[in-house]
C-alpha positions as CSV (number, residue, x, y, z in Angstrom):
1,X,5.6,3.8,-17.6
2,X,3.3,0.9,-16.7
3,X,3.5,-0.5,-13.0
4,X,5.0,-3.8,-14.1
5,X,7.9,-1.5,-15.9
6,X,8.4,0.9,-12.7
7,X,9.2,-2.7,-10.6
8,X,11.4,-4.5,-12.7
9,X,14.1,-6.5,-10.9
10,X,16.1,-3.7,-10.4
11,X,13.4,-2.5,-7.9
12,X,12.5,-5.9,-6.7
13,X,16.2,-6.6,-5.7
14,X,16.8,-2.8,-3.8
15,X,13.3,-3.1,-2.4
16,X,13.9,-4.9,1.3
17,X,16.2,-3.1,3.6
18,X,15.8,-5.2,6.6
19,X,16.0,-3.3,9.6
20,X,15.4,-0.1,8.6
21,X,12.9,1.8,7.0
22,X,9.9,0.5,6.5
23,X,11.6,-2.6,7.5
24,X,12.2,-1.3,10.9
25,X,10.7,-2.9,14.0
26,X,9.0,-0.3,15.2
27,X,7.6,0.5,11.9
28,X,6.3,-3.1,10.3
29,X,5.5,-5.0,14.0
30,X,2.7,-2.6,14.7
31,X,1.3,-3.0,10.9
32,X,1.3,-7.2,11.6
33,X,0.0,-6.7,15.4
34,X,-3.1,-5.1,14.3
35,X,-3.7,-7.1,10.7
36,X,-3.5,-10.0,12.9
37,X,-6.2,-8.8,15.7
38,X,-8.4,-7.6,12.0
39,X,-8.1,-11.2,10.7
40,X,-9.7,-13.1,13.6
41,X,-8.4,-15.8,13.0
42,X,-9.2,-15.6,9.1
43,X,-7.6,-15.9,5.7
44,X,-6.2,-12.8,4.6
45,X,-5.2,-11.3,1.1
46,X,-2.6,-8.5,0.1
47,X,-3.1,-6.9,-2.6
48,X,0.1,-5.8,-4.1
49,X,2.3,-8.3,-1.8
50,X,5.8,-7.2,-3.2
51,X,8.7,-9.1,-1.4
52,X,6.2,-10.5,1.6
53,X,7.4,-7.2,4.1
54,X,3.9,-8.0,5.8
55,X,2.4,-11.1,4.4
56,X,6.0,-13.3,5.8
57,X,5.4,-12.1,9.5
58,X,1.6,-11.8,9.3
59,X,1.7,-15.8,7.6
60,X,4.4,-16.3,10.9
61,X,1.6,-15.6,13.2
62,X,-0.4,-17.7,12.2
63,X,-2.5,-16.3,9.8
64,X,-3.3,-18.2,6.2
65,X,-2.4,-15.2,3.8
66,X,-2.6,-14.9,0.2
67,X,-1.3,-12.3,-2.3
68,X,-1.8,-10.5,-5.7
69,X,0.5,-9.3,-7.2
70,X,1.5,-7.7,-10.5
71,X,5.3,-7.5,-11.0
72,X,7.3,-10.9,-11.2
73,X,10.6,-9.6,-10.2
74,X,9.1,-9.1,-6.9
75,X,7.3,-12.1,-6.6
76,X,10.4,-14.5,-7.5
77,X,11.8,-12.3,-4.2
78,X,8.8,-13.2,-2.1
79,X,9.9,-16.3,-3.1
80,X,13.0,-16.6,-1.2
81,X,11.1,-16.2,2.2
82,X,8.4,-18.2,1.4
83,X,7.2,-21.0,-0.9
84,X,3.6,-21.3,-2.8
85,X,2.8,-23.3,-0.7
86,X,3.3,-21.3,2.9
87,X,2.0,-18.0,0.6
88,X,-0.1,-18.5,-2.7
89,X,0.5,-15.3,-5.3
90,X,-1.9,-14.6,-8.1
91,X,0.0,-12.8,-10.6
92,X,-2.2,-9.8,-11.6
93,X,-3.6,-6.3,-10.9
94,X,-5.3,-5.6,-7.8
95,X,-8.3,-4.0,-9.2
96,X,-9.1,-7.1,-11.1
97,X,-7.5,-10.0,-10.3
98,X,-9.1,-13.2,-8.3
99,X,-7.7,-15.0,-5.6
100,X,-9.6,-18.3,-5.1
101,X,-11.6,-18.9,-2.1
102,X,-13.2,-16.0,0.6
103,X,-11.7,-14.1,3.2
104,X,-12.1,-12.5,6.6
105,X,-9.7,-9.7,5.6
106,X,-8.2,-7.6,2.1
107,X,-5.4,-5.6,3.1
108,X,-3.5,-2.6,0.9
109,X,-0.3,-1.1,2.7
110,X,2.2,1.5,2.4
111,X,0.1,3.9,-0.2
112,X,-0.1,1.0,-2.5
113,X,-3.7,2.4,-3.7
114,X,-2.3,5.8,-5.3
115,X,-0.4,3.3,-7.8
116,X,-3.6,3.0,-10.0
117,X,-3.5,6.2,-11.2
118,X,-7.1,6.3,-12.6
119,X,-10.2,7.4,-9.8
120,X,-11.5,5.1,-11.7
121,X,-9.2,2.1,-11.2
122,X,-9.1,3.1,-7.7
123,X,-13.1,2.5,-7.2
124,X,-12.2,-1.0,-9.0
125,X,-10.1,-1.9,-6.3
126,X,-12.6,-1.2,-3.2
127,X,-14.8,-4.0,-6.0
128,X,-12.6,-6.5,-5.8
129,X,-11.4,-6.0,-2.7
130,X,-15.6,-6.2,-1.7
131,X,-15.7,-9.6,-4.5
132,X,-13.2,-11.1,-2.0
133,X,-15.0,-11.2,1.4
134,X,-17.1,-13.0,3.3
135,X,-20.1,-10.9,4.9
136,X,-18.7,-8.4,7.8
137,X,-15.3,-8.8,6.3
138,X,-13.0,-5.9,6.4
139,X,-10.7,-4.1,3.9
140,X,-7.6,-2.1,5.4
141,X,-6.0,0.9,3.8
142,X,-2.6,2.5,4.6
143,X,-2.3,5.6,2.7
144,X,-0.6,9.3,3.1
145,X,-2.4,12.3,3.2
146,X,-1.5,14.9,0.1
147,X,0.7,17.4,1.3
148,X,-0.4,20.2,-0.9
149,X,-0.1,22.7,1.8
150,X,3.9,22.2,1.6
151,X,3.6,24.3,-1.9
152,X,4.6,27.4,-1.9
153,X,2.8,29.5,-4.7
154,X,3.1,29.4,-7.8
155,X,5.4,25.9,-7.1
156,X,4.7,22.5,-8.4
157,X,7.2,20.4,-6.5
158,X,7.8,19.9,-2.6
159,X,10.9,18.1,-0.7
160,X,9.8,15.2,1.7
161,X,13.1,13.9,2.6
162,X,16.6,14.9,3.1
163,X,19.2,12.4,4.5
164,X,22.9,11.5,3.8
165,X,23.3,10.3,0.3
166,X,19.4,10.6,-0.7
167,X,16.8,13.5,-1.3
168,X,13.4,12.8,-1.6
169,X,11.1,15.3,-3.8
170,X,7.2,14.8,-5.2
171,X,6.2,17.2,-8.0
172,X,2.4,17.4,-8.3
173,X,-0.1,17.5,-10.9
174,X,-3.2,19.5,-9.2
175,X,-5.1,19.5,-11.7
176,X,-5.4,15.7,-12.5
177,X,-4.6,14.6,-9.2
178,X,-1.0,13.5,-9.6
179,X,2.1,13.3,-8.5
180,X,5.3,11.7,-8.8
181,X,7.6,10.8,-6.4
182,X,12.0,11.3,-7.0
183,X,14.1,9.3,-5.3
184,X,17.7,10.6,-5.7
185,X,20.5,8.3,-4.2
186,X,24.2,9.3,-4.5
187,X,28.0,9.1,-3.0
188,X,30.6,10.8,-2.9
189,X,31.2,11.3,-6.5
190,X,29.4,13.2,-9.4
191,X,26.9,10.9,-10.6
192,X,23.5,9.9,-8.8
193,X,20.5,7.4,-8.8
194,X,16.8,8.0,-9.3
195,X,13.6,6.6,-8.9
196,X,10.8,8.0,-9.8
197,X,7.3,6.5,-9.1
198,X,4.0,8.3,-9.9
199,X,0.7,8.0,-8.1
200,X,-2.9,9.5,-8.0
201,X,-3.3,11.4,-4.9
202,X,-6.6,10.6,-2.9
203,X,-7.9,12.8,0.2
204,X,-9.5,10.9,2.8
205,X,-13.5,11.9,1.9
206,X,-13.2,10.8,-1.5
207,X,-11.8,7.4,-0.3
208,X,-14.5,6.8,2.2
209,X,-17.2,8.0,-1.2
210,X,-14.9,5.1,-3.3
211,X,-15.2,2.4,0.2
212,X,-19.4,3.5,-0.3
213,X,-19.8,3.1,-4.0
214,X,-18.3,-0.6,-3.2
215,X,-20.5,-1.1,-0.5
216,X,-18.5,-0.9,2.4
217,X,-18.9,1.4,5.4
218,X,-15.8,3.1,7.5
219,X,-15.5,1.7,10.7
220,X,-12.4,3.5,12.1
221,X,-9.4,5.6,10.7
222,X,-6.4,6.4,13.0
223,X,-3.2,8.6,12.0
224,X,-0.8,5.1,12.5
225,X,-0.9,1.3,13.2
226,X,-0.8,1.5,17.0
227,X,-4.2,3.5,16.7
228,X,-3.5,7.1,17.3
229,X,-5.5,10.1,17.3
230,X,-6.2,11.1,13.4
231,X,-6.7,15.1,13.3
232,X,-5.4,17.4,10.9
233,X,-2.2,17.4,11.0
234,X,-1.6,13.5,10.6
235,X,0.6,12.9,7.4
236,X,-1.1,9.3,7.0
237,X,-3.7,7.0,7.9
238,X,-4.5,3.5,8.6
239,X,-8.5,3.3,7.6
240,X,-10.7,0.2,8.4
241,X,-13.8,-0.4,6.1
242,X,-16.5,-3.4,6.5
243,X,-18.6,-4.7,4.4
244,X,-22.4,-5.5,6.6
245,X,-22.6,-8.7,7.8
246,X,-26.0,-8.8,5.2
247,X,-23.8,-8.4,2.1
C-alpha cells in the first residue's frame, strides 16, 4: 500500500490520543522543549506534520513553523487546531516537496523516516531537508533502533507491546531491510482491529553516511529528548545533524 492509502481518515481520526501515548506530557513536552532551544528563534519545518502533535505546541511557543505533509485526512485534522495561517502545510512527500522560504531548523519525529521505504528515498529526504536551510541550519531525527536482537532463530517476527486490549508485533524482512509493524486492538468479544504499517529499518551508521552524502555533519545523538546517554542498549534516538555554516 502507498503512504497516502495507510493514512486515510480512518487513521487521521484514531491518530491523537491526547494525554497518553505519544501524547503524554512527559513524552511530547521534552520533544517541543528542545526543538524550541534547536530553532533559535527560527522558522521551522516538519516533515510529515500529521495532526500538528508537535508543530501546535512548538508554533505555541513561539516558534513560526511550517509542515509537509502527504496524507489529507490528516492535514484537514491539523486543521482543527490550527489555521493556514497560524501553520502553512504543503501537501506532498517529504523527500521532494518544497516549502517556500529558508529555515533555521527541518525536523522528522517519531520514526517518520523508516516510512520511505527505499535507501534511496531515505537519502532524498536528508536533500531536501539540506534544500531547506539556511547555512549552519540543523535537521533533527527521531528514530528507533532495529531490534533484531529480539529474534529468536530461525523467527521472522518479534512482540514489542502487550497491553489490555492491544498487542503490538513487527515481522521483519532482513534481507531488504523491512519490516512491518501489527497493531491488533480488541474487546471483549471475538473480533479484533489491525493496523499494519511498514517501514525500512535504518541503523544509526548508515544514517549518519545518508546525513554525509547530503552534506550535513552529526553534531550530537542522545538515546531521548531530554538528552540522555546514547549506548547500546538505547531502543531510540534523537540525532542532530548541521549543515556548515559555509554551505
Amino acid at each position: 500500500m502507498r503512504q497516502d492509502e495507510i493514512w486515510d481518515d480512518e487513521a487521521a481520526r484514531s491518530y491523537d490520543t491526547p494525554g497518553v501515548g505519544m501524547f503524554a506530557p512527559e513524552v511530547l513536552e521534552p520533544a517541543v522543549d528542545r526543538l524550541a532551544e534547536l530553532a533559535g528563534g527560527g522558522r521551522a519545518l516538519e516533515f510529515a506534520i500529521g495532526t500538528g502533535r508537535v508543530a501546535v505546541p512548538l508554533a505555541q511557543r513561539g516558534v513560526p513553523v511550517t509542515g509537509i505533509e502527504l496524507s489529507r485526512p490528516m492535514i484537514e485534522r491539523l486543521r482543527t487546531k490550527a489555521d493556514e495561517d497560524a501553520i502553512p502545510v504543503v501537501t506532498g512527500d517529504m523527500a521532494s516537496a518544497r516549502a517556500p522560504g529558508e529555515f533555521q531548523l527541518v525536523y522528522l519525529v517519531f520514526n517518520t523516516i523508516s516510512n520511505l521505504l527505499t535507501q534511496d528515498g531515505q537519502v532524498a529526504c536528508f536533500r531536501n531537508a539540506a534544500r531547506h536551510l539556511v547555512p549552519g541550519g540543523r535537521f533533527v531525527i527521531e528514530l528507533g533502533v532495529p531490534e533484531l536482537r529480539k529474534l529468536p532463530p530461525g523467527q521472522d517476527g518479534a512482540l514489542f507491546a502487550s497491553d489490555a486490549g492491544y498487542v503490538g508485533l513487527d515481522t521483519y524482512d532482513v534481507v531488504r531491510q523491512h519490516l512491518v509493524s501489527h497493531h491488533f486492538r480488541f474487546g471483549e468479544g471475538r473480533q479484533a482491529r489491525v493496523f499494519r504499517s511498514p517501514h525500512r529499518y535504518i541503523w544509526p551508521a548508515e544514517l549518519d553516511l545518508m546525513g554525509r552524502l547530503a552534506g550535513f555533519e552529526l553534531e550530537s545523538r542522545h538515546a531521548d529528548w531530554r538528552g540522555a546517554e546514547f549506548t547500546a542498549e538505547s531502543r531510540s534516538h534523537v540525532s542532530v545533524y548541521r549543515l556548515p555554516h559555509g554551505a
